[in-house]
Steps between C-alpha positions, in 0.01 A plus 500: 500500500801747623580526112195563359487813746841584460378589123167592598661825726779562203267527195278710644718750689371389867155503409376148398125490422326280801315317278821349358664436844172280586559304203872455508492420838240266436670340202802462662407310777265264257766427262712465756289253660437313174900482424533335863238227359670454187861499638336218779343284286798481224755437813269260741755196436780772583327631817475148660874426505573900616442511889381883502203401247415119556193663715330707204213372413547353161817336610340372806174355326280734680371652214462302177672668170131562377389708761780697411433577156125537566614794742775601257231528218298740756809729554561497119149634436528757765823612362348526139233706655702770623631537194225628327522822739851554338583650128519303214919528528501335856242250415739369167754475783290275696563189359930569559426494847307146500713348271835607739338349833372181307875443375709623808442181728639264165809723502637373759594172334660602235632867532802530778344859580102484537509749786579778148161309347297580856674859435323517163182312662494823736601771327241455174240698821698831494491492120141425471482809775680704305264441210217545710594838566660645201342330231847447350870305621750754526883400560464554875253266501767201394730681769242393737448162387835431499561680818251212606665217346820559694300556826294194473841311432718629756189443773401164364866384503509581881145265513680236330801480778225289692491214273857459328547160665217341402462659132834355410364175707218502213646685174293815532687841387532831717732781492620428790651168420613685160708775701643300785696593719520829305131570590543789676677656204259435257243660698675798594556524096161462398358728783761796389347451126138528673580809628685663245182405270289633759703821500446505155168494482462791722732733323318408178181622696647810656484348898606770696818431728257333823483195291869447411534522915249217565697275217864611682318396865419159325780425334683561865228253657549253176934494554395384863358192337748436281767492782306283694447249166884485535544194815243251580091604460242225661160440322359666742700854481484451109133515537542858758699633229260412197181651677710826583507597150068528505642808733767595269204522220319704685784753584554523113131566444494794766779625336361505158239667622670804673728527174179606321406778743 
């Protein structure tokens, strides 16, 4: 959702129309939904033989795979629904979205990065925002996305530190196995390139100088991560450091947002 606002605030100068807040937010958290479903039932042999997901309910046999595509079919048509509040630009982007959250949980199998496919999964919302607003993609629009990209990578990388052990017990990729030992590099890479895309944006869009503070405060708050991605990280202070960038999002928003004033 954070994305899809991030563009929301930038296209239209601080001002976003309510109407198309309700339905972003809305959309993200359906699609978002939905994309759980699809990533659960296309890894529910996976999930059994990972000890942080054996318990979800597809893997466990709680819920049967049909129940979950008989809800996923009800998300889908709630989704499609929204859409027809949107112009005829964000609803021929539609489809992009679907098509990246239905192929995302696959990636994994074949692709030694699918946390840069979840990137594109996520980002397609701030584009479709963009659209929403404008009418029209303009290049800081594909600053944003890509902005996006990098964050969901470097964050989703972090998530990943929790399973390493048993994804190389079963053969499933992650950018964390990828980058190693050199993890904390990679991140600190990709987060630098988020920012300086970021940073673009904003100039593009004449941000006044209160949002290049709020990207220097995070990037401060991001290099204390990075450190700490240098020695030894549990599962469980992976996961502390993963939801701590829902905060970081909404630092960046604010900050968009008082660069328009």
């Amino acid at each position: 959702m954070i994305p899809t606002l991030w563009a929301l605030v930038l296209a239209s100068k601080g001002q976003p129309a309510g109407l198309l807040i309700v339905l972003f937010v809305a959309g993200s958290f359906i699609m978002r939904s939905a994309g759980v479903i699809m990533n659960d039932l296309a890894d529910r042999s996976f999930d059994r033989r990972v000890t942080r997901t054996q318990t979800r309910p597809l893997a466990s046999g709680a819920l049967r795979p049909w129940h979950a595509i008989l809800f996923l079919g009800v998300l889908l048509a709630i989704a499609v629904s929204l859409l027809f509040f949107l112009n005829p630009l964000t609803i021929r982007l539609g489809p992009v979205a679907l098509a990246l959250a239905a192929i995302y949980p696959f990636t994994k199998r074949f692709f030694r990065v699918p946390q840069l496919f979840l990137g594109l999964a996520f980002g397609w919302g701030a584009v479709m925002a963009w659209a929403a607003v404008r009418n029209q993609l303009d290049p800081a629009t594909w600053l944003l996305f890509s902005a996006t990209i990098c964050w969901a990578l470097a964050y989703d990388t972090i998530y990943a530190l929790q399973d390493i052990e048993d994804d190389l017990r079963i053969g499933v990729n992650s950018s964390a196995i990828l980058f190693g030992s050199h993890v904390w590099i990679a991140v600190g890479i990709i987060e630098t390139l988020m920012l300086g895309l970021l940073a673009t944006a904003g100039w593009l869009e004449n941000l006044n100088p209160a949002f290049y503070g709020g990207l220097a405060g995070v990037a401060g708050f991001l290099s204390q991560q990075v450190l700490r991605l240098r020695g030894e990280v549990s599962p469980a202070e992976a996961f502390a450091m993963f939801k701590q960038h829902t905060i970081i999002g909404l630092v960046l928003l604010v900050g968009i947002w008082v660069g328009t004033l």
